[in-house]
Backbone as ProteinMPNN parsed JSONL, in Angstrom:
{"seq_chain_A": "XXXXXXXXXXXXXXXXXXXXXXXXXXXXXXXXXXXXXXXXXXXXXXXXXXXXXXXXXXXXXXXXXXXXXXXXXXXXXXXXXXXXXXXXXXXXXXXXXXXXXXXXXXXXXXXXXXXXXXXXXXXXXXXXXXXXXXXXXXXXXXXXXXXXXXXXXXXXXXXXXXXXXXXXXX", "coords_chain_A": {"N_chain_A": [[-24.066, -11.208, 4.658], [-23.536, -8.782, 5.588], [-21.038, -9.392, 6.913], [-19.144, -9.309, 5.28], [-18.675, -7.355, 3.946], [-16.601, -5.324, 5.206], [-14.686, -7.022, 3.624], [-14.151, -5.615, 1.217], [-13.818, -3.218, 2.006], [-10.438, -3.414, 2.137], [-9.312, -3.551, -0.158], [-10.233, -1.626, -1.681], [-9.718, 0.416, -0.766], [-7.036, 0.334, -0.669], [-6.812, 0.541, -3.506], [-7.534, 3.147, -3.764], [-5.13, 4.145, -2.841], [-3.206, 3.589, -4.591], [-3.712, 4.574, -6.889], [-4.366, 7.578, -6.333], [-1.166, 7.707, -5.088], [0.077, 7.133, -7.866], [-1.351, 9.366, -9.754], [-0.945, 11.875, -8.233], [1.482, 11.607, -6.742], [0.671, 11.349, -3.923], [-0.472, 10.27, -0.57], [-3.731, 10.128, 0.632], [-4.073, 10.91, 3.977], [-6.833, 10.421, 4.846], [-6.82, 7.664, 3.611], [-5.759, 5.775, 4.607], [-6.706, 6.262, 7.564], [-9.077, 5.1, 7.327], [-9.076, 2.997, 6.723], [-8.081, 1.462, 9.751], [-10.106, 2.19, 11.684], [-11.788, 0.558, 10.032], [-10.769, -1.778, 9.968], [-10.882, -2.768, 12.72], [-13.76, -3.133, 13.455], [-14.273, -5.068, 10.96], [-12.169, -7.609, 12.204], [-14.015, -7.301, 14.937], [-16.052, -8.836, 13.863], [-15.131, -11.197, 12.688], [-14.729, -13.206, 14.392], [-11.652, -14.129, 15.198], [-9.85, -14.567, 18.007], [-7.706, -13.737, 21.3], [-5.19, -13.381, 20.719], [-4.877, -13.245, 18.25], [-5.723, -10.702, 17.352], [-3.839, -9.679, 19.394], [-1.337, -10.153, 17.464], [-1.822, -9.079, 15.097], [-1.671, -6.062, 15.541], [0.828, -5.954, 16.831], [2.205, -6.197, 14.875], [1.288, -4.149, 13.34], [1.456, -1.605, 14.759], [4.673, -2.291, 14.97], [5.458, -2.022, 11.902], [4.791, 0.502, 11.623], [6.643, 1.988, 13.239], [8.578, 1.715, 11.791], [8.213, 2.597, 9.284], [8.45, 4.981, 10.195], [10.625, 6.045, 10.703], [11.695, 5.017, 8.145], [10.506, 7.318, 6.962], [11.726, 9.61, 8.139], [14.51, 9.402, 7.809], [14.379, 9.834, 4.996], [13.878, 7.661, 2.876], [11.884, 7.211, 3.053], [8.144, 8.491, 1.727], [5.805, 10.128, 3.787], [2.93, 9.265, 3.749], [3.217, 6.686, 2.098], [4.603, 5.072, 4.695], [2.35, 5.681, 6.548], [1.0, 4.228, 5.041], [1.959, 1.366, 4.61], [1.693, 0.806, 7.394], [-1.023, 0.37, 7.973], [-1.293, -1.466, 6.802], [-0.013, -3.294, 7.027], [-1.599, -3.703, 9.98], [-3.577, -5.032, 9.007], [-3.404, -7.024, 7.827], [-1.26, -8.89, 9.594], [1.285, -11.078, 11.384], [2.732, -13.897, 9.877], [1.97, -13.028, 7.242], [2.365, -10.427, 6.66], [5.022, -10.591, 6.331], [5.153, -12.207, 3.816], [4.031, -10.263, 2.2], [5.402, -7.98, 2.595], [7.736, -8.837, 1.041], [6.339, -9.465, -1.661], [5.735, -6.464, -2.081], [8.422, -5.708, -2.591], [9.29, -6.856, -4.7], [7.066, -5.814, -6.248], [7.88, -3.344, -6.375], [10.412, -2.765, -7.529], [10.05, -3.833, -10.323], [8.271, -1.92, -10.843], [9.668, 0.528, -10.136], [11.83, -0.073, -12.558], [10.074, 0.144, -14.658], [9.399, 2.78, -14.366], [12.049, 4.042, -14.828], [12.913, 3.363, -17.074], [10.501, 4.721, -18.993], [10.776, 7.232, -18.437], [13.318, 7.812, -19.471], [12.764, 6.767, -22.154], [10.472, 9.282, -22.435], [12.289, 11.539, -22.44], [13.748, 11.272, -25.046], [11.807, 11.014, -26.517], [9.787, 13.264, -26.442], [7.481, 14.512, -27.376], [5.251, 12.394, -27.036], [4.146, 13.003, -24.556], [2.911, 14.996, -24.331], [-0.035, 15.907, -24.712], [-0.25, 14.403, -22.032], [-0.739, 14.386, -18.676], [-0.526, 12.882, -16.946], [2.012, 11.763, -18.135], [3.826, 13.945, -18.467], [4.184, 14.512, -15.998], [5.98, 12.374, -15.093], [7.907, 12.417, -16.48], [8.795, 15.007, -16.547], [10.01, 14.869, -13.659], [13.022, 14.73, -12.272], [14.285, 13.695, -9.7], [14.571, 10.623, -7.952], [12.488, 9.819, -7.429], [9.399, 7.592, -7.039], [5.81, 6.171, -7.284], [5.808, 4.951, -5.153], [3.475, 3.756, -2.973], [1.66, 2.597, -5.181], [3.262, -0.132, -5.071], [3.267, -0.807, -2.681], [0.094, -1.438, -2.351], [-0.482, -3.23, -4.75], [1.278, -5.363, -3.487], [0.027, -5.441, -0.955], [-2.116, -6.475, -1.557], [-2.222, -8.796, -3.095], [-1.39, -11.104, -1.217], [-3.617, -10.665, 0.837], [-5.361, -12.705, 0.192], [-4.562, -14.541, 2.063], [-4.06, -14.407, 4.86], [-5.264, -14.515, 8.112], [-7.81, -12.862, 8.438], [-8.756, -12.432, 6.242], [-9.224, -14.931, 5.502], [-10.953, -16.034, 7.752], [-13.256, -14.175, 7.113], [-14.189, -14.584, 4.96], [-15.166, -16.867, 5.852]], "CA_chain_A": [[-23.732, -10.135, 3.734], [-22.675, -7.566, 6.487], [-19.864, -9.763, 7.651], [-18.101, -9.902, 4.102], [-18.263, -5.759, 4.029], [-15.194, -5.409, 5.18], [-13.238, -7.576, 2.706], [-14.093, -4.867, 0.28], [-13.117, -1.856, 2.373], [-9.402, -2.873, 2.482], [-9.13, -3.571, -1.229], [-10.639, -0.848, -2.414], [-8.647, 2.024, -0.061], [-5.683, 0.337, -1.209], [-6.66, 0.984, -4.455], [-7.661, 4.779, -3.628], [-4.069, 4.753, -2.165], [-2.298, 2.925, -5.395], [-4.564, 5.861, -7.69], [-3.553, 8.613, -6.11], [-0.003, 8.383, -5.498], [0.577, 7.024, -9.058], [-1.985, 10.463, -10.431], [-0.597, 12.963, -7.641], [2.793, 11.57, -5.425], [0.338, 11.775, -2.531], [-1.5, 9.301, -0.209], [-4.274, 10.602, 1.267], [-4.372, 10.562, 5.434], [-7.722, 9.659, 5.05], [-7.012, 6.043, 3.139], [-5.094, 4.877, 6.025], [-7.352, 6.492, 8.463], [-10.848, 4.783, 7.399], [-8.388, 1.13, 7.131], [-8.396, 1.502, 11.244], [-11.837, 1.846, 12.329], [-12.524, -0.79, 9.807], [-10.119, -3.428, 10.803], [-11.263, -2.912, 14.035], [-15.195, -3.748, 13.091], [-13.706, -6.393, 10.561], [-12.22, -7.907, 13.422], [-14.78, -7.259, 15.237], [-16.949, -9.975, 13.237], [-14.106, -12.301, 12.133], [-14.554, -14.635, 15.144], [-10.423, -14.495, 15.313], [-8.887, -14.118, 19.384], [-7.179, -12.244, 21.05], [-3.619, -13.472, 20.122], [-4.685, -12.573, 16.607], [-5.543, -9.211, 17.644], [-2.295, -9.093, 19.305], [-0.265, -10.2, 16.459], [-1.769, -8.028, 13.667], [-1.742, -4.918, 16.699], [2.058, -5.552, 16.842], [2.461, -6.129, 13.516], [0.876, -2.491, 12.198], [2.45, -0.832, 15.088], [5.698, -2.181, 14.453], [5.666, -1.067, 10.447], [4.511, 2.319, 11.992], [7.587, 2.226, 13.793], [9.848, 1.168, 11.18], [7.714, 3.533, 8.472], [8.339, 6.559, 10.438], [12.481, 6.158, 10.764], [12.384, 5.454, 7.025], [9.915, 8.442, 6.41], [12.799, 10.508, 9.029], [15.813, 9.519, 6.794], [14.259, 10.114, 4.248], [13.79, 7.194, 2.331], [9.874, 6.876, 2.198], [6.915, 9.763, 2.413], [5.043, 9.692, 5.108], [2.111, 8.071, 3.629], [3.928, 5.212, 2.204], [4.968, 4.709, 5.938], [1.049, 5.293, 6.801], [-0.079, 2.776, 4.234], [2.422, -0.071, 5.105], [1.258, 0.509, 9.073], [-2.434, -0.224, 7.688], [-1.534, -2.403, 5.36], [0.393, -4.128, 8.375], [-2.417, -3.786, 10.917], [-4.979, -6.071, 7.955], [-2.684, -8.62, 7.011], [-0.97, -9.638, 10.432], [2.464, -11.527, 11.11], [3.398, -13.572, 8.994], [1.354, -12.89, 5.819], [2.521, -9.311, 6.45], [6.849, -10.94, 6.261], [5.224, -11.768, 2.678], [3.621, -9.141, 1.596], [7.088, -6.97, 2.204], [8.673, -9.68, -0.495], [5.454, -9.181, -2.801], [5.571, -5.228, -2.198], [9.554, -5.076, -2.927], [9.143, -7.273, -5.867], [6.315, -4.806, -7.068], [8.524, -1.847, -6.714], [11.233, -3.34, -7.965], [9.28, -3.947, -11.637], [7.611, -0.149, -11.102], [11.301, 1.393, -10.765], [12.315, -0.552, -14.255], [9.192, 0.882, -15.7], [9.866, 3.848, -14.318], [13.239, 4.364, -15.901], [12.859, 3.245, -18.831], [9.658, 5.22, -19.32], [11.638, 8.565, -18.413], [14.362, 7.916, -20.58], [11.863, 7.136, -23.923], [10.127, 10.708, -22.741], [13.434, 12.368, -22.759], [14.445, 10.667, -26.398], [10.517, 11.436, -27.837], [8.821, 14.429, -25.105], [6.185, 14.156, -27.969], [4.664, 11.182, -26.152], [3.732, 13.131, -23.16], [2.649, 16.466, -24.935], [-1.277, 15.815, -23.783], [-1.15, 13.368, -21.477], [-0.477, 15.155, -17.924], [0.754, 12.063, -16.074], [3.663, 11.034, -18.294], [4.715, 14.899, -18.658], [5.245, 14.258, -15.313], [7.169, 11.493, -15.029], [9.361, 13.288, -17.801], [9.778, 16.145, -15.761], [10.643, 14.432, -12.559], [14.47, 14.646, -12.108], [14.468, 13.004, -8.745], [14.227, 9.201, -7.998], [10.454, 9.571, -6.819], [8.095, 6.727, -7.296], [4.281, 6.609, -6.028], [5.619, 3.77, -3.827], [1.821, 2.886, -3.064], [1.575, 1.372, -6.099], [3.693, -1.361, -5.142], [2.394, -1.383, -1.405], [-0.842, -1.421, -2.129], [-0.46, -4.937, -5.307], [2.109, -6.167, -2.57], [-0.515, -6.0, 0.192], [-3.796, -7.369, -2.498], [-1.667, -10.141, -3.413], [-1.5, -11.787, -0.192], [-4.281, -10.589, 1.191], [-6.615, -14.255, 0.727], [-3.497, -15.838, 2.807], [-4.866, -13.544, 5.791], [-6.529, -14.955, 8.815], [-8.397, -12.074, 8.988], [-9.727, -12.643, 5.037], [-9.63, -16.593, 5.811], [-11.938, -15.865, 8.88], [-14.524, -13.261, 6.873], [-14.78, -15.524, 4.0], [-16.242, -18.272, 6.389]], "C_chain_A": [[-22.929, -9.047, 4.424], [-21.286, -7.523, 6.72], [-18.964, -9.452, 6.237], [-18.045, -8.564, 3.579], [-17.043, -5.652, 4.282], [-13.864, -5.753, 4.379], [-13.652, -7.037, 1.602], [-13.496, -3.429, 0.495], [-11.199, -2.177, 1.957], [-9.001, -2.864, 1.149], [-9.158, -2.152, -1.874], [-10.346, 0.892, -2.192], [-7.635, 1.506, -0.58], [-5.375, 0.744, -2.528], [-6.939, 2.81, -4.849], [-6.21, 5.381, -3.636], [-3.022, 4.827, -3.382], [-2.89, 4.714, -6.487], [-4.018, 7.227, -7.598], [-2.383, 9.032, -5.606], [0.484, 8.638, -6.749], [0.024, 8.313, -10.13], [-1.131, 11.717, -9.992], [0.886, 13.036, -6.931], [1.828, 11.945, -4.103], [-0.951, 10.228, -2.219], [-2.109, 10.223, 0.397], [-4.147, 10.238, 2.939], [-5.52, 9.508, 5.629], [-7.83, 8.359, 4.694], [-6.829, 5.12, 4.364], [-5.876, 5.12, 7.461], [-8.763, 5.64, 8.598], [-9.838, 3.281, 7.437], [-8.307, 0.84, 8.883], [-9.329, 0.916, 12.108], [-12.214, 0.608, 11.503], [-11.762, -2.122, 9.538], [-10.897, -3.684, 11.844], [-13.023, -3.903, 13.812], [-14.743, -4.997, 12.239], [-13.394, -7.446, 11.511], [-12.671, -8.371, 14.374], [-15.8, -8.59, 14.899], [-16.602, -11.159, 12.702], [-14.563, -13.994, 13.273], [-12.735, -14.634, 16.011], [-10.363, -13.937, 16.96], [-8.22, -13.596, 19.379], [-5.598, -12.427, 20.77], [-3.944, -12.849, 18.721], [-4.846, -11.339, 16.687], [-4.196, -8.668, 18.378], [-1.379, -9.24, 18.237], [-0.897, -8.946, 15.444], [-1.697, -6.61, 14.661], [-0.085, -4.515, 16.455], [2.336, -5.451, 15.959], [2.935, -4.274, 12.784], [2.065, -1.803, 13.353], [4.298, -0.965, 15.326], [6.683, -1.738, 13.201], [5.29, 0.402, 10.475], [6.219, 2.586, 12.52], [8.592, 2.615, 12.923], [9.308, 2.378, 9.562], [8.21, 4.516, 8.62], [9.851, 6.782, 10.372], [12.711, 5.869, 9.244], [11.649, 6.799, 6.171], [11.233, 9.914, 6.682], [14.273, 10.402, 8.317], [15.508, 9.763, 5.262], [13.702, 9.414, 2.644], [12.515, 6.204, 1.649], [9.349, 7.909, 2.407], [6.119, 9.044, 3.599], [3.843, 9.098, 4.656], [2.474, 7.352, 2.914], [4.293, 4.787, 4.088], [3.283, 4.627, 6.645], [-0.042, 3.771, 6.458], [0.704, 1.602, 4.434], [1.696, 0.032, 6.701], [-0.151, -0.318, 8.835], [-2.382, -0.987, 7.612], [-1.127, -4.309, 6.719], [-0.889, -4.917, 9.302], [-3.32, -4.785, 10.15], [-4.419, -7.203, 8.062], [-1.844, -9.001, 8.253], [0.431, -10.347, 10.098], [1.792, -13.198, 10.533], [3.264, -13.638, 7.939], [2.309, -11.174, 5.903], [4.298, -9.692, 5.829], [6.122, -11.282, 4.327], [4.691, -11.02, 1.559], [4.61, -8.061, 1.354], [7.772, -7.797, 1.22], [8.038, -9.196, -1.666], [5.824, -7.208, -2.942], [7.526, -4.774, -2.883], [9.583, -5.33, -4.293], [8.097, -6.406, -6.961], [6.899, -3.363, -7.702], [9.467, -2.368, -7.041], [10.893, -2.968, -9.39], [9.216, -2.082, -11.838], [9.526, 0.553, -11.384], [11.425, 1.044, -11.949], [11.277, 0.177, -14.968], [9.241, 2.115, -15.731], [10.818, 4.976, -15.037], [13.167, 4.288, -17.149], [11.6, 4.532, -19.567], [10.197, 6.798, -19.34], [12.647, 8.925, -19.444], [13.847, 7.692, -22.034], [11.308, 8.819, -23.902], [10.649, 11.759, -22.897], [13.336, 12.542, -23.943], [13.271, 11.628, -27.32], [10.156, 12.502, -26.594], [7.517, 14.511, -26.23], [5.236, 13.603, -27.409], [3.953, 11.857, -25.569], [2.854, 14.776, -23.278], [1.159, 16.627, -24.211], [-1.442, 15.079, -23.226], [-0.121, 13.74, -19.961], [0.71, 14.275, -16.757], [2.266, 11.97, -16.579], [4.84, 12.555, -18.647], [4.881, 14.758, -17.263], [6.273, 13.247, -14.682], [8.046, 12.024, -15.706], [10.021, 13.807, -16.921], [10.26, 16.163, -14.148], [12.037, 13.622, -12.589], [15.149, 13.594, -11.195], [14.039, 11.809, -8.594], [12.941, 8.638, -7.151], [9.445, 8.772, -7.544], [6.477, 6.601, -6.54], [4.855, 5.036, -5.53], [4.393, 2.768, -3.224], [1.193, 2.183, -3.873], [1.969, -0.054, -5.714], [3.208, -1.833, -3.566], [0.995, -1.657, -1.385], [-0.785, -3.009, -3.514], [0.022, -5.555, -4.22], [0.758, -6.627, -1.622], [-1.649, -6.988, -0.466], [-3.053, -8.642, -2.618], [-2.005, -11.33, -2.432], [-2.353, -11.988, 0.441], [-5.055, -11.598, 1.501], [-5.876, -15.284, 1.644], [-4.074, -15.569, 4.091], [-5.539, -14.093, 6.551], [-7.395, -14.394, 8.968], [-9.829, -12.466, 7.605], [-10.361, -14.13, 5.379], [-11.166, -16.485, 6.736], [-13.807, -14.983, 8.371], [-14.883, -14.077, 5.884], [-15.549, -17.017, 4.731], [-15.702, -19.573, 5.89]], "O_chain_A": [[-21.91, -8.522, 3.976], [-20.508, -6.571, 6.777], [-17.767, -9.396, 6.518], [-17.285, -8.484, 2.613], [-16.289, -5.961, 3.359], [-12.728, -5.281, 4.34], [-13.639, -7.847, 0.676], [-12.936, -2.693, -0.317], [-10.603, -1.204, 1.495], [-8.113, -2.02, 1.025], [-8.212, -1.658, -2.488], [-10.535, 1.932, -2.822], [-7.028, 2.384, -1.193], [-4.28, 1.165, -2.9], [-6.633, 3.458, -5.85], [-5.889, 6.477, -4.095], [-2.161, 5.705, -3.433], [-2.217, 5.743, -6.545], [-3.41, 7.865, -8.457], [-2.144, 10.235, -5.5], [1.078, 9.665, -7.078], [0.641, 8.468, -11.184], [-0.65, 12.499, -10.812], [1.432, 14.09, -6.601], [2.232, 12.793, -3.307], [-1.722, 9.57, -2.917], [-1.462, 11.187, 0.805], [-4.126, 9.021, 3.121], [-5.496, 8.398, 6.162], [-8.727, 7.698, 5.217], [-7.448, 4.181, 4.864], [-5.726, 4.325, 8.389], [-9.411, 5.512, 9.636], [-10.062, 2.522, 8.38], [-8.569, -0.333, 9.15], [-9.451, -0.082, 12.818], [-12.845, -0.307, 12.032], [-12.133, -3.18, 9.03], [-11.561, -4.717, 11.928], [-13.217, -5.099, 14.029], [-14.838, -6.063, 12.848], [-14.294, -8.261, 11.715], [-12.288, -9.416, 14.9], [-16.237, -9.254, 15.838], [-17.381, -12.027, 12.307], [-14.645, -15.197, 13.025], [-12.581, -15.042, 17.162], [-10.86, -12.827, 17.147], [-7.731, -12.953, 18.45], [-4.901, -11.423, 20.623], [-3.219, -11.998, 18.205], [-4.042, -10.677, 16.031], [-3.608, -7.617, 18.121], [-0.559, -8.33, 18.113], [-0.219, -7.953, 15.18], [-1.652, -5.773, 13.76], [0.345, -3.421, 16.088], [2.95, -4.397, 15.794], [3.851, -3.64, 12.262], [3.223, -1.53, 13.038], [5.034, -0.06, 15.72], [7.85, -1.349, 13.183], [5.443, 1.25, 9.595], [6.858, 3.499, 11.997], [9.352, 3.566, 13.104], [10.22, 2.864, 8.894], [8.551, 5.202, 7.656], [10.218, 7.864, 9.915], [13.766, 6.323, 8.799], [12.039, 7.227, 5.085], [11.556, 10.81, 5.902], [15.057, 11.351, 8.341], [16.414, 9.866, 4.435], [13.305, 10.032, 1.657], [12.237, 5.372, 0.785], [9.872, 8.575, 3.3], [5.947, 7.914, 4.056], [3.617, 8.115, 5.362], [1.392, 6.768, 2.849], [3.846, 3.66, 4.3], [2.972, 3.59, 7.231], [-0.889, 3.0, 6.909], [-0.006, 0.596, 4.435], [1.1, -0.994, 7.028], [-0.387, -1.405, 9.362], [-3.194, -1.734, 8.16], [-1.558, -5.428, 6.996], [-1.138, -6.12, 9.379], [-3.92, -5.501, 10.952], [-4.96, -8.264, 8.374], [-1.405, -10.062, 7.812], [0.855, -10.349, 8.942], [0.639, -13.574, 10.745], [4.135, -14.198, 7.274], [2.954, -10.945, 4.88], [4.725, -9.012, 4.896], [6.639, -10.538, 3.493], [4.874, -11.144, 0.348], [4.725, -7.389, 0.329], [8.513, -7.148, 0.482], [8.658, -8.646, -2.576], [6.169, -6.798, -4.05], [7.781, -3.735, -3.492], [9.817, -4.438, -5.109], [8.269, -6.344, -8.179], [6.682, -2.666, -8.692], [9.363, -3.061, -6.028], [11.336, -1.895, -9.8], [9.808, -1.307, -12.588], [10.213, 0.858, -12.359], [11.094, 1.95, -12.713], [11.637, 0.857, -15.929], [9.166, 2.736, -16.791], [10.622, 6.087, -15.528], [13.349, 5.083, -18.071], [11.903, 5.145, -20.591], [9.965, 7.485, -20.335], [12.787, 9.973, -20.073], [14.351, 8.28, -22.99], [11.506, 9.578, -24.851], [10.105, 12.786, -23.304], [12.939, 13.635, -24.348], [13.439, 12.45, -28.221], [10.574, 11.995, -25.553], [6.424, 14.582, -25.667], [4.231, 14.286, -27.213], [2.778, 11.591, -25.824], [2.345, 15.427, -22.365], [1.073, 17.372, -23.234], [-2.549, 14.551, -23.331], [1.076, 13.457, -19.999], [1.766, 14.514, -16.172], [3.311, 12.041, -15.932], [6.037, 12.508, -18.934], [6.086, 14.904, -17.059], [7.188, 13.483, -13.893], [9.187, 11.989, -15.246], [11.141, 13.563, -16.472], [10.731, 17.125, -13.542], [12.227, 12.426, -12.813], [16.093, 12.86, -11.491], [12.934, 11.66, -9.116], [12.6, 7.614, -6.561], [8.769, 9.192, -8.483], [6.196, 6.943, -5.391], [4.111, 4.061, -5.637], [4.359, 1.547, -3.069], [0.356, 1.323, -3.598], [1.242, -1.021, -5.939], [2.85, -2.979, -3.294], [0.59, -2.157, -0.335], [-1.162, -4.031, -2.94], [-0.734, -6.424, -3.786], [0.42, -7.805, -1.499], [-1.991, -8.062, 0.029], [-3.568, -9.598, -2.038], [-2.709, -12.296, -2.727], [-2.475, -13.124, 0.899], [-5.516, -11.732, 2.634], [-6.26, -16.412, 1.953], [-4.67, -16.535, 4.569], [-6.637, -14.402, 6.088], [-8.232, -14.977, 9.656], [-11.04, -12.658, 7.717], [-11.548, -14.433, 5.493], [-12.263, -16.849, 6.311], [-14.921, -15.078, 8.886], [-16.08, -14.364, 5.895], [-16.243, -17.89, 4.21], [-16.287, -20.624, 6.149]]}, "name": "protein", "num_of_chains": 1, "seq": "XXXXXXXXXXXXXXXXXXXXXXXXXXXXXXXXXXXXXXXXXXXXXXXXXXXXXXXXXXXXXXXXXXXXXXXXXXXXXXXXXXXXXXXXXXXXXXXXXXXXXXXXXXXXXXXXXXXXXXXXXXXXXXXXXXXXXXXXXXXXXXXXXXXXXXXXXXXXXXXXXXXXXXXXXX"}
């Protein structure tokens, strides 16, 4: 029972993470912070060696890498760049190569819904009169998506491919 703890923590921060960008535009520090310590214990109880701890090691800290230069140009927030490093560090090479297909393909969809959904609240602003989220999608000018939405389906998707899940599921 203990061992199979874990394969509820990463689900269920990702979905903290998917929640509150798509409520607020913000990931919390803390989502990506408690995914860490409990890889590590995950991990920890998996059975998996230490090549697998090196690959998912390089993994996260290579999407940290590559997070933080597109957080620095500008073209992610910094926790989107937090929550792919996590998301990285769980899921390992090369479940993580398709989890970036699943996560583009997610945001991909979200943008279209996005747009379109902006441009009906333009047409009607009725729509959105009491309902706090979609006045702001209305009133967001700029091409800002909660991004974590689609990193956080992208990473669930894949997730049972995972030696790490493979390994806790027994």
């Amino acid at each position: 029972m203990l061992i199979s703890l874990p394969l509820y923590i990463f689900p269920l921060c990702m979905l903290a993470a998917a929640v509150s960008d798509a409520w607020k535009f913000i990931i919390p520090n803390i989502v990506s912070l408690v995914l860490i310590p409990a890889f590590i214990a995950a991990f920890a109880v998996s059975g998996l060696g230490w090549e697998a701890l090196l690959n998912h090691t390089v993994t996260g800290i290579g999407m940290l890498i590559v997070g933080m230069l597109f957080w620095h140009l500008g073209f992610a927030g910094g926790g989107d760049a937090k929550l792919l490093a996590a998301a990285a560090l769980w899921l390992g090479w090369p479940v993580y190569g398709h989890a970036l297909i699943a996560i583009s393909l997610f945001g991909g969809l979200m943008a279209i819904v996005f747009l379109v959904t902006r441009k009906l609240l333009r047409w009607y602003p009725r729509i959105s009169i009491n309902i706090p989220f979609l006045a702001r999608i209305a009133a967001t000018t700029e091409p800002k998506l909660p991004y974590g939405v689609a990193i956080a389906a992208g990473s669930l998707y894949v997730f049972p491919e995972s030696a790490l899940f493979k390994a806790l599921i027994g």
